[in-house]
N, C-alpha and C positions, 0 to 999 in steps of 0.2 A: 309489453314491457321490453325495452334494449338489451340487450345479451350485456352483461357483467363483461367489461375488457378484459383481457388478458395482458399481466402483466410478466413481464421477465425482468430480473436484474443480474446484473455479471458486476465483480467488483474486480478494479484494474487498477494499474499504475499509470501505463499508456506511455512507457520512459524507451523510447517512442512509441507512439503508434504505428503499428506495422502491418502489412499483410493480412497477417494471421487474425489480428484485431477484428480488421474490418471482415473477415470471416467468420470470425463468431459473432461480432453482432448482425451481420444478413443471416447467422441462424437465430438467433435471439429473434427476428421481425419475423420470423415463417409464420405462416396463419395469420397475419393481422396483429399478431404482440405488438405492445410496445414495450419499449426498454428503459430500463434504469442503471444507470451505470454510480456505484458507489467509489467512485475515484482519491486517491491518496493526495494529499497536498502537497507541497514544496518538499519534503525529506520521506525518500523511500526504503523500501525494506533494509536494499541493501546498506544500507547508514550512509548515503548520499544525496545530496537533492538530483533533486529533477532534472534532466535535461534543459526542460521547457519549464515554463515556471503552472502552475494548477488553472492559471486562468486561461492559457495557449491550449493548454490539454483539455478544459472543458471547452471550448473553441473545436478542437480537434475531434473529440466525440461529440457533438452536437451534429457537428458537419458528417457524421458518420455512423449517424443512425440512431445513436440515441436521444432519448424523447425529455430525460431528465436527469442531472447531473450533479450529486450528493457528496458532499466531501465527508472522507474517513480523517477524522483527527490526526493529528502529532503521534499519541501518546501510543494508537494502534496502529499506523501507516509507518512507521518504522519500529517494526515489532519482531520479533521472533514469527514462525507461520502461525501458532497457534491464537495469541492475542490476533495477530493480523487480520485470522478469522471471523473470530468470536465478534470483533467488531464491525466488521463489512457483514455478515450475518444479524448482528443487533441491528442494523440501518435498516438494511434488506425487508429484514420481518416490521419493524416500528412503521415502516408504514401503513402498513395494514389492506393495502388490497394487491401486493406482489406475490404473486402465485408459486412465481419456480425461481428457484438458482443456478443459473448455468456458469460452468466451468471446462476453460479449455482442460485435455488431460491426453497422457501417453497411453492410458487405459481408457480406450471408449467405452467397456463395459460396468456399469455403476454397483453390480453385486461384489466383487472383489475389494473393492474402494468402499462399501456399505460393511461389509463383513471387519473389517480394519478398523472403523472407524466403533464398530462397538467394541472389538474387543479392546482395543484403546481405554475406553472407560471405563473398562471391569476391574473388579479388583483381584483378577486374577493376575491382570496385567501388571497391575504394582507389585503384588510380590515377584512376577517373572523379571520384572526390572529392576530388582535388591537382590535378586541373585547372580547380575552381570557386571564384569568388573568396573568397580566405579573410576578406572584409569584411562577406560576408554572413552569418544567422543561420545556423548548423547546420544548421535543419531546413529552410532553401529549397535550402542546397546540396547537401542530400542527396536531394530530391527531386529536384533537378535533378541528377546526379549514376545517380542511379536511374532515371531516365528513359531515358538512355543505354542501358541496360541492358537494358529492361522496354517500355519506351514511354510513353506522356506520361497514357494513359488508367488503366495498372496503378500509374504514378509515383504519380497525383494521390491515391492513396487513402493516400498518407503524410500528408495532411493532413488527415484525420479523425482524431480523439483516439483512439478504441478500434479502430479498425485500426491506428494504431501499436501500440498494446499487443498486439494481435492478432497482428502480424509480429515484436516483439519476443518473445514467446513461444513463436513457431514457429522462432524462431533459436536461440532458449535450447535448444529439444527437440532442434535438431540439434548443436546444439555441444556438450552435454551426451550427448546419446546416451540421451535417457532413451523408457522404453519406456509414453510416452504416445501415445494417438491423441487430433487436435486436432478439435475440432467448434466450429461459429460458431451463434451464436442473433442472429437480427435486430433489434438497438436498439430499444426500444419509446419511443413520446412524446417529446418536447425535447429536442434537441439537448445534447449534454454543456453547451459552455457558455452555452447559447443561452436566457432564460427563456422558458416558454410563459405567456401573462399567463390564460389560462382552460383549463379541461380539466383530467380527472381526474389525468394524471400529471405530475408535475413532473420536473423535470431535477434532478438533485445540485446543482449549483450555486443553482437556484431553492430547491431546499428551504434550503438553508443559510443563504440569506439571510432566508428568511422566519424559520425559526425564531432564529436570530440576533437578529432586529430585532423577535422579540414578535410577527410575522403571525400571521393564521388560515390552517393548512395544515389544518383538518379539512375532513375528505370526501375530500382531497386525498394523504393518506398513509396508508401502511396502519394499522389501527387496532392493530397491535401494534407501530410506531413511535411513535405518537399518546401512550400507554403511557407507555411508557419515558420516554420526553419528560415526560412528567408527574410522575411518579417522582422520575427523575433532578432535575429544577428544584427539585422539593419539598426534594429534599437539598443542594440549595446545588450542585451535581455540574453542573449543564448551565445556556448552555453553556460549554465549553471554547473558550475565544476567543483568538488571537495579541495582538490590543492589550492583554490583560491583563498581559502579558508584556513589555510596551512599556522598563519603569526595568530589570529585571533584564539584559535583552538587552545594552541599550545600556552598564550598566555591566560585564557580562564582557568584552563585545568591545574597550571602551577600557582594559581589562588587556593584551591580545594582541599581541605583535608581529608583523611579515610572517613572519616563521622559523615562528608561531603558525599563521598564515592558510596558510600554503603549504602544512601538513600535513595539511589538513582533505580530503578526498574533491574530487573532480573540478577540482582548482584546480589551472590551468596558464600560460603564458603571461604569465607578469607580474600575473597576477589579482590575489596576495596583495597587489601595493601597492595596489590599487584598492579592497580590503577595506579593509585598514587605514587609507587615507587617509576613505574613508568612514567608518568606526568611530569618528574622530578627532575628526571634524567635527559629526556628526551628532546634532540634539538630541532628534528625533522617530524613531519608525520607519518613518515616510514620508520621512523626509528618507535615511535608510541607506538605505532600498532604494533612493533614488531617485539614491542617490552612485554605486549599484553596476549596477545596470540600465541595458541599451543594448541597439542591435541585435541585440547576440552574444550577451547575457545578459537573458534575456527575466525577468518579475517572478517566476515559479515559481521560477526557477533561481538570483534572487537572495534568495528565501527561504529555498530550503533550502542554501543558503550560511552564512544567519544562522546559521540554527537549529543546524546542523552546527555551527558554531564554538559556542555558547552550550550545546548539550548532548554537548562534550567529542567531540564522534565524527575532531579527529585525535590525540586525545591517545596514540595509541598503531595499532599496524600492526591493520590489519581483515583478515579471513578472505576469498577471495573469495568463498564461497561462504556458507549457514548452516551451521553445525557441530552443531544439534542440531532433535527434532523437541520444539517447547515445545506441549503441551497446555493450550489455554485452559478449554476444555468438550466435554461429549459428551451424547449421550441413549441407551440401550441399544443401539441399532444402532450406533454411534459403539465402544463400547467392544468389540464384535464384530469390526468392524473392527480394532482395534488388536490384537485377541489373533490374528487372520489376518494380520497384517501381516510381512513379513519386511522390518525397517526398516535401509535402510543407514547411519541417523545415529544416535545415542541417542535415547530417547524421556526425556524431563525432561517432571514435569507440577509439582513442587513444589519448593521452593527447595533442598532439602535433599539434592535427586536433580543440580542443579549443583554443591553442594560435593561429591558424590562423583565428581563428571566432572572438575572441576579444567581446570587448564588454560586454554585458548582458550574452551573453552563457560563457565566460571565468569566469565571477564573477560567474555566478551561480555551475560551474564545480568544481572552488576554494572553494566555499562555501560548496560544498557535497564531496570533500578531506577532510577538517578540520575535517567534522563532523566525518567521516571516521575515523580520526587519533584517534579520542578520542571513537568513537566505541571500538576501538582496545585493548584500559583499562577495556573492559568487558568482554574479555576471560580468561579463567583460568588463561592463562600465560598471561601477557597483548604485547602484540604483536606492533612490531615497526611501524611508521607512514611512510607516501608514500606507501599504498599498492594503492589507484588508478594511480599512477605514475607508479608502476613495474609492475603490474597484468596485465599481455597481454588477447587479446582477446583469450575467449572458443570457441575451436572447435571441436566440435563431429560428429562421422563419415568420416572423411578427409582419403585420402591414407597417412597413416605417421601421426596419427595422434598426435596434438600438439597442444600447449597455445603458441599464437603467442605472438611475445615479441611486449614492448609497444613503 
């Protein structure tokens, strides 16, 4: 009988692929793994889209190792970390033969980032967290809050970017019950959002801005990001920028009433007047974000406020979880894996495999088109709508190879 594969999955954005990327996934293949990359679509954490648009980036991780290439919805791909999580882990485990999760982190060691992550969902934790001032940001008071818990040297690692992510994930796996094991890979080069001004590897944040602003990132990116980049520009496609987006934003949101703003995802506390009155007033999208950002509401989290309201995500009640496995692309080991899989979600790789699911996964599929459509207003050229309608599945490495039509 053949040895069971081994499978690994890492959930990314890839806003670029960089370096570091293609270092974790040459660890992700040690031993013969194969990989699954749960990839975000066109609008990322940070309340912006893409650089590249989801089908350049599954292009990008095909070509870089991984074997199968799974999109994380809308509704979690521009998430706070902890949804963020909970959904790249829901994907992760529904297929049902992915063994481990791996995760770049500033902490290689997984006992300090495991220790965190339960006391996180104790209820010791809650009350440590009603006794910290509710004036401050979330995230000081839950380090301090955690500290209690943990102590001040296991707290302070909440405030490194990918150890959050790191312990959001290990929460996900326990609250969920899913039957991953977690593995950390050690950060390579700059700091998340730190630029390095020399050296081979750049930070995400540093590439973004270079390639954004027309820099020279050669030497400096992999030569299969390089690529695509080139490609993509050539088509009018890259990049994908938020200020493109600057007259459409400002004109949905001054349609919206509070009733509108209250429905959108994580909006609590009075927020929706603070949206609204910002939406009101606001002539620029420096000036909105800067009506709705404070201490409590740091710039991420009043983008993907915007965004949320401008591409419809409270128009209607959200799943907690994803309710289906959407295929972006595969390369023959990818398709191996799917025929091994015993998936507990549906698998949908084509539009026409949501109208037979219906339902919650049709609305949610409909609902990450639209957003898609207007994505499309943020490429140089602004690019016509229905590309998840015509965009066939990627496939790389096939005899003949080809983008199957949809």
């Amino acid at each position: 009988m053949p040895e069971k594969r081994k499978v690994c999955a890492v959930i990314c954005e890839l806003n670029p692929l960089h370096a570091g990327h293609q270092a974790l996934f040459a660890h992700a293949k040690k031993g013969g793994r194969a990989l699954v990359c749960v990839l975000s679509g066109n609008f990322v954490q940070r309340g912006e889209p893409a650089l590249l648009d989801k089908w350049a980036r599954t292009k990008l991780a095909l070509h870089s190792g991984a074997d199968l290439v799974l999109e994380l919805p809308l509704p979690w791909a521009m998430a706070g970390a902890e949804r963020f999580a909970a959904g790249g882990v829901a994907l992760a485990a529904a297929l049902g033969n992915v063994d481990t999760l791996l995760f770049g982190s500033e902490e290689p060691d997984l006992q300090p980032l495991e220790r965190l992550a339960e006391a996180l969902l104790s209820p010791a934790f809650s009350q440590a967290l009603q006794g910290e001032d509710p004036a401050l940001p979330f995230a000081q008071r839950r380090q301090q809050a955690a500290a209690r818990l943990v102590g001040e040297d296991a707290a302070a690692l909440l405030a490194k970017p990918n150890c959050i992510l790191g312990v959001e994930y290990l929460k996900a796996i326990r609250a969920q019950g899913a039957a991953l094991q977690a593995e950390t890979f050690p950060r390579l080069g700059a700091g998340h959002d730190r630029p390095e001004a020399e050296g081979p590897l750049l930070s995400a944040s540093q590439a973004r801005e270079l390639l954004a602003q027309g820099g020279d990132a050669e030497g400096r990116l992999p030569a299969v990001t390089q690529k695509a980049w080139r490609e993509e520009a050539a088509a009018g496609r890259a990049p994908a920028l938020l200020s493109r987006l600057e007259l459409p934003i400002l004109c949905k949101l001054r349609t919206m009433s509070p009733q509108d703003f209250a429905a959108l995802p994580d909006v609590s506390e009075g927020l929706e007047h603070r949206l609204y009155q910002a939406a009101r007033q606001a002539g620029s999208l420096a000036e909105l974000l800067g009506g709705i950002k404070s201490k409590r509401y740091p710039t991420a989290r009043a983008r993907r406020l915007v965004l949320s309201a401008f591409l419809g995500l409270g128009s209607g009640p959200l799943p907690p979880l994803p309710p289906y496995l959407r295929v972006l692309g595969m390369t023959p080991t990818g398709q191996e894996i799917l025929k091994e899989a015993t998936p507990a979600l549906p698998l949908a790789a084509r539009p026409g495999d949501f109208q037979k699911l219906g339902g919650q996964a049709l609305t949610l599929f409909q609902l990450e088109a639209q957003a898609d459509d207007l994505y499309a207003l943020s490429s140089p050229t602004p690019q016509p709508c229905g590309r998840d309608y015509t965009q066939g599945l990627i496939k790389i490495g096939f005899y003949g190879e080809r983008e199957d039509q949809p």
